[in-house]
C-alpha positions as CSV (number, residue, x, y, z in Angstrom):
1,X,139.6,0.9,19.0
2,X,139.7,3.8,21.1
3,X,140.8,3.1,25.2
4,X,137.9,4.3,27.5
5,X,138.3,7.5,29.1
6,X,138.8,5.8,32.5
7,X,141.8,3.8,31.0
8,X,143.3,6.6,28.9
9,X,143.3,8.7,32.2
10,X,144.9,5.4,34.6
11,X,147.5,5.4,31.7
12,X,149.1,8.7,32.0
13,X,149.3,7.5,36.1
14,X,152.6,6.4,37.2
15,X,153.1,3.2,38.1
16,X,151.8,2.6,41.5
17,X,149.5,5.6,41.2
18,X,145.9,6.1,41.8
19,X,143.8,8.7,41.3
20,X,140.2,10.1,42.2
21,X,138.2,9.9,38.2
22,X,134.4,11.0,37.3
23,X,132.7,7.7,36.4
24,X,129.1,8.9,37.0
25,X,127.4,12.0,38.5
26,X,128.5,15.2,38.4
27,X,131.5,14.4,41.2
28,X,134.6,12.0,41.2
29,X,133.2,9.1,43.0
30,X,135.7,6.3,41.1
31,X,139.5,5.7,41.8
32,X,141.6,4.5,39.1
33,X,144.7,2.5,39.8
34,X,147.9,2.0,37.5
35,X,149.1,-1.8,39.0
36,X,152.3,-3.1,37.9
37,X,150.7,-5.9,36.2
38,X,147.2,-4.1,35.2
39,X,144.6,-0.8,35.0
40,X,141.9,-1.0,37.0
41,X,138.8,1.2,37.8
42,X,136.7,1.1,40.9
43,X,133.5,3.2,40.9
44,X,132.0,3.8,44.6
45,X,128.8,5.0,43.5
46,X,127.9,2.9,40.9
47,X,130.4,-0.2,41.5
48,X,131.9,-0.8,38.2
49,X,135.0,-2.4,38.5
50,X,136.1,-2.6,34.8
51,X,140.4,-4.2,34.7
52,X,142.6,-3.9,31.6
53,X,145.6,-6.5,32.0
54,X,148.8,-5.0,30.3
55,X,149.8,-7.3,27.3
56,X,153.7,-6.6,28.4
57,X,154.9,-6.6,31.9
58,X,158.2,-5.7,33.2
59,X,157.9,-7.4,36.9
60,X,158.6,-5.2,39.8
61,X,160.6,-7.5,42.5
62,X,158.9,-7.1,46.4
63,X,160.7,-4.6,48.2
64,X,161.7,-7.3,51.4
65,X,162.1,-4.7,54.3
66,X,162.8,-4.6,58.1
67,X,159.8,-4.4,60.2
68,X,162.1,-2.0,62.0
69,X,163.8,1.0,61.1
70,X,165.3,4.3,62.0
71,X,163.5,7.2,60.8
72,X,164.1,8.0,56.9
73,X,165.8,11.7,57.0
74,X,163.7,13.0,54.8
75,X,160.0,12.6,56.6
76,X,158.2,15.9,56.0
77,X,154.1,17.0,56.5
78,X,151.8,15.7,53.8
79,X,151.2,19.7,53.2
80,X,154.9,20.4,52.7
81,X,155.0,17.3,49.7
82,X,154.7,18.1,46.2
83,X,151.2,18.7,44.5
84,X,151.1,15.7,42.6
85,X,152.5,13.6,45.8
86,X,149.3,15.0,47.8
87,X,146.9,14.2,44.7
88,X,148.3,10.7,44.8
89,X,148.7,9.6,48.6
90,X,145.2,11.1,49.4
91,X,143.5,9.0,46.5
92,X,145.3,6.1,47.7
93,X,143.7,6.7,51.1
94,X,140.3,7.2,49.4
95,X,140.7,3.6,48.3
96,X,141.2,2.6,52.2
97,X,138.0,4.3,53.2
98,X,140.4,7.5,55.0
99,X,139.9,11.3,54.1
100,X,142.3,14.1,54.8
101,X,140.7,15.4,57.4
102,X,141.3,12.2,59.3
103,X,144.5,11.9,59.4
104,X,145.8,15.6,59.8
105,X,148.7,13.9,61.1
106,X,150.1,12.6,58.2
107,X,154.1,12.9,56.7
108,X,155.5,11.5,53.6
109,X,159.2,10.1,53.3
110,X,160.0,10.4,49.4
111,X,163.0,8.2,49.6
112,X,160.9,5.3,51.3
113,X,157.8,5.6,49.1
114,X,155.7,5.5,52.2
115,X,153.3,7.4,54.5
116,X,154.4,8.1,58.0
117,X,152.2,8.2,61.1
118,X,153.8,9.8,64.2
119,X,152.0,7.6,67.0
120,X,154.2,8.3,70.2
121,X,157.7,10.7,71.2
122,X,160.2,9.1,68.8
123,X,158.1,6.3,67.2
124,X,156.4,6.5,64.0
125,X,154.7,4.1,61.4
126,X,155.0,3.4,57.6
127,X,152.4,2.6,55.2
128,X,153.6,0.9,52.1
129,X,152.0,2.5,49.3
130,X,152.2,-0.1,46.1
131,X,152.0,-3.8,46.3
132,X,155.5,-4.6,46.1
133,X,156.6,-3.1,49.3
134,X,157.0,-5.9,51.5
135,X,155.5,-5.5,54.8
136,X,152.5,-3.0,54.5
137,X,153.7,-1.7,57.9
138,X,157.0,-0.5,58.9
139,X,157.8,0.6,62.7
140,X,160.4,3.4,62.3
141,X,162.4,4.6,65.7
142,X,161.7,1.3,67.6
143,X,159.1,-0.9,67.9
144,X,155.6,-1.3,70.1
145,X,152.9,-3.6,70.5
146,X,150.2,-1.1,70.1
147,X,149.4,2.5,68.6
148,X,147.1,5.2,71.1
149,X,145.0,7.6,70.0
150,X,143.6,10.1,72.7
151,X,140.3,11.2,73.2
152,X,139.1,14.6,73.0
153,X,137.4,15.2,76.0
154,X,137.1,13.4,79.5
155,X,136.6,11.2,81.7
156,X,137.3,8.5,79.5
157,X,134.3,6.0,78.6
158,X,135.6,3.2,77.3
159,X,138.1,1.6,75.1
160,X,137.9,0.4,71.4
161,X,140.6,-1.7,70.0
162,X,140.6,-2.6,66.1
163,X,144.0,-4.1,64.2
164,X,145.7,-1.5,62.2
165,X,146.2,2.2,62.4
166,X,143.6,3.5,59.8
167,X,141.1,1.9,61.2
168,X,141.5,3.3,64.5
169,X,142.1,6.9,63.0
170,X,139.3,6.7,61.4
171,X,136.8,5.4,64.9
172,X,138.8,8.2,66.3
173,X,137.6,10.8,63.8
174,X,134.1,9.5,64.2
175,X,133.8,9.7,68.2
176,X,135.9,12.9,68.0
177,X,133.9,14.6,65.6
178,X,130.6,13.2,65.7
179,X,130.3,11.6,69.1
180,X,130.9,11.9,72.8
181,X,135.1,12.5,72.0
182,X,135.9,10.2,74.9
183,X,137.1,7.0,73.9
184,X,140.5,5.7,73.4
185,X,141.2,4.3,70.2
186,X,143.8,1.5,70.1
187,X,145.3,-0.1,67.1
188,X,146.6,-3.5,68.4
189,X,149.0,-3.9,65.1
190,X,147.8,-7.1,65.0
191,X,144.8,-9.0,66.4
192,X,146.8,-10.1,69.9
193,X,146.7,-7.3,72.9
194,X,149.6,-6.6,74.9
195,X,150.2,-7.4,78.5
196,X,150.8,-3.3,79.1
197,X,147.3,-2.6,77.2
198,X,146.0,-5.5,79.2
199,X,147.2,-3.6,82.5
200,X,146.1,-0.6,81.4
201,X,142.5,-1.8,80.9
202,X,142.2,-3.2,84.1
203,X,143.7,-0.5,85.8
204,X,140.9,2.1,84.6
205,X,138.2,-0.8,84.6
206,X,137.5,0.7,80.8
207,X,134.1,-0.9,79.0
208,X,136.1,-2.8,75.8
209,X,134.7,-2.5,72.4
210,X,136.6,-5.0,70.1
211,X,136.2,-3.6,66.5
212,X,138.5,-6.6,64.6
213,X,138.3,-6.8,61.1
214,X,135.3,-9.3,59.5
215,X,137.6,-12.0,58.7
216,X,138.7,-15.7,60.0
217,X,141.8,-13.8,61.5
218,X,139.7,-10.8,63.0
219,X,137.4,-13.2,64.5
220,X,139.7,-15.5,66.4
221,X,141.8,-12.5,67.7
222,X,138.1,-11.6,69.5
223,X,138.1,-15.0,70.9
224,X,141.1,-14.5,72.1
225,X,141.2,-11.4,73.8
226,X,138.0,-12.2,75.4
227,X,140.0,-15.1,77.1
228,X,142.2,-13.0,78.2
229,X,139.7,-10.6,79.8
230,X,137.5,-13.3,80.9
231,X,138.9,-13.2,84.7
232,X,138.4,-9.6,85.0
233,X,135.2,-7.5,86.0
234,X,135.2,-6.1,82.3
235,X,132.4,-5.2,80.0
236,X,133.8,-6.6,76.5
237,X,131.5,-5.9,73.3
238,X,132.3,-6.5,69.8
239,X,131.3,-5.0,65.8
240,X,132.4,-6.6,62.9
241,X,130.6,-6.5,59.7
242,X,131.9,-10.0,57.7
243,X,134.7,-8.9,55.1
244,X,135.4,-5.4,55.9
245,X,137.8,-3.9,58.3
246,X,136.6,-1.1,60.6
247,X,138.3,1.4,57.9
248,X,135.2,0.3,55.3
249,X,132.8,0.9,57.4
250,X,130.4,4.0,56.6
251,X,130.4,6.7,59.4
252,X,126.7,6.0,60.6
253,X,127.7,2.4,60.9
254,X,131.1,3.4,63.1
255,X,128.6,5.6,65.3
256,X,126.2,2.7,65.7
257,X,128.8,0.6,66.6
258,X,130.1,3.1,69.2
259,X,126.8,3.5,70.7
260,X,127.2,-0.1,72.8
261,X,129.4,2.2,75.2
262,X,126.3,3.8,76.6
């Protein structure tokens, strides 16, 4: 029996690869994935999900790594990596909800398999980029509590804060881009916020939006920070839509949210 298109084209991917693939309509609105231990399809438009499990599997062991690092040597821009690197690392980031144009920013280190983020003078972070590198972040040049992304414009208006970096890229892009441009985007790295953030807050008396992720961890890192706002005079609001991360999240409903800062 002949494979499917989708799983003849996930195939020819190597492992760890993903890919952008024409499901339906006239445009490529499905990823396919080449997993250690499986193929796998995931259509956006029509949500087909179909999974082919390999029949022999030559296990891949979990990278272990140090949450901190020096810089890898070879860190270059995204635009300066090979064709096929670009192909691949921007259809990964389809799968995470994050287009190029969000993330203009973004470097590649061949030798660590990872995508860099520069996110202050000298610091930069990782992104694993298959499932056996072990953590998904990586802080390379030393190591901080949280990562800032400026607004476009000011005064500034308020403050969102969500967990991880893509997430915040991505509010970023949509307040930048689409709405007033002055909010500071914050990725905690985590769902705790640090006593310098903290300071900073109060210091500017800065409206908080807390944008956690829509899960059990998400939601107690909101109760949380509240607590730790609670003494201040600080207007704290929160979005989460249960089981997606801010990242997931459509545009319009990333504008909606940002609309409780007016």
């Amino acid at each position: 029996m002949m494979d499917a298109p989708w799983l003849r084209a996930a195939k020819r991917l190597p492992v760890g690869g993903v890919e952008r693939f024409r499901c339906c309509g006239s445009t490529k609105a499905a990823v396919i994935f080449n997993k250690p231990d499986a193929w796998e399809m995931y259509c956006h438009r029509c949500k087909s999900s179909p999974k082919e499990r390999k029949q022999f599997v030559q296990m891949q062991r979990v990278q272990q790594e140090a949450r901190v690092q020096p810089a890898p040597a070879d860190v270059i821009n995204i635009a300066d990596a090979r064709p096929s690197v670009q192909q691949s690392v921007y259809s990964f980031l389809a799968t995470k909800g994050i287009m190029p144009d969000m993330v203009e920013d973004l470097q590649w280190s061949d030798t660590a398999q990872r995508l860099v983020f520069p996110v202050s003078s000298g610091l930069s972070l990782g992104r694993a980029t298959t499932t056996w590198q072990n953590p998904k972040w990586i802080q390379y040049g030393g190591k901080s509590s949280f990562a800032y992304i400026a607004p476009k414009t000011q005064p500034v208006q308020g403050i969102v804060l969500t967990e991880d970096l893509l997430s915040a890229k991505k509010v970023a892009h949509a307040s930048n881009h689409f709405g007033s441009g002055n909010l500071v985007c914050v990725a905690l790295l985590g769902t705790r916020l640090d006593a310098r953030l903290k300071l900073l807050i109060i210091e500017h008396n800065w409206p908080v939006l807390l944008m956690l992720d829509g899960d059990d961890a998400g939601y107690s890192g909101v109760k949380r920070i509240k607590r730790d706002l609670k003494a201040f005079p600080i207007r704290v609001g929160t979005f989460a839509v249960d089981g997606k991360d801010p990242k997931d999240l459509q545009m319009q409903e990333i504008l909606e949210a940002l609309t409780w800062m007016r």
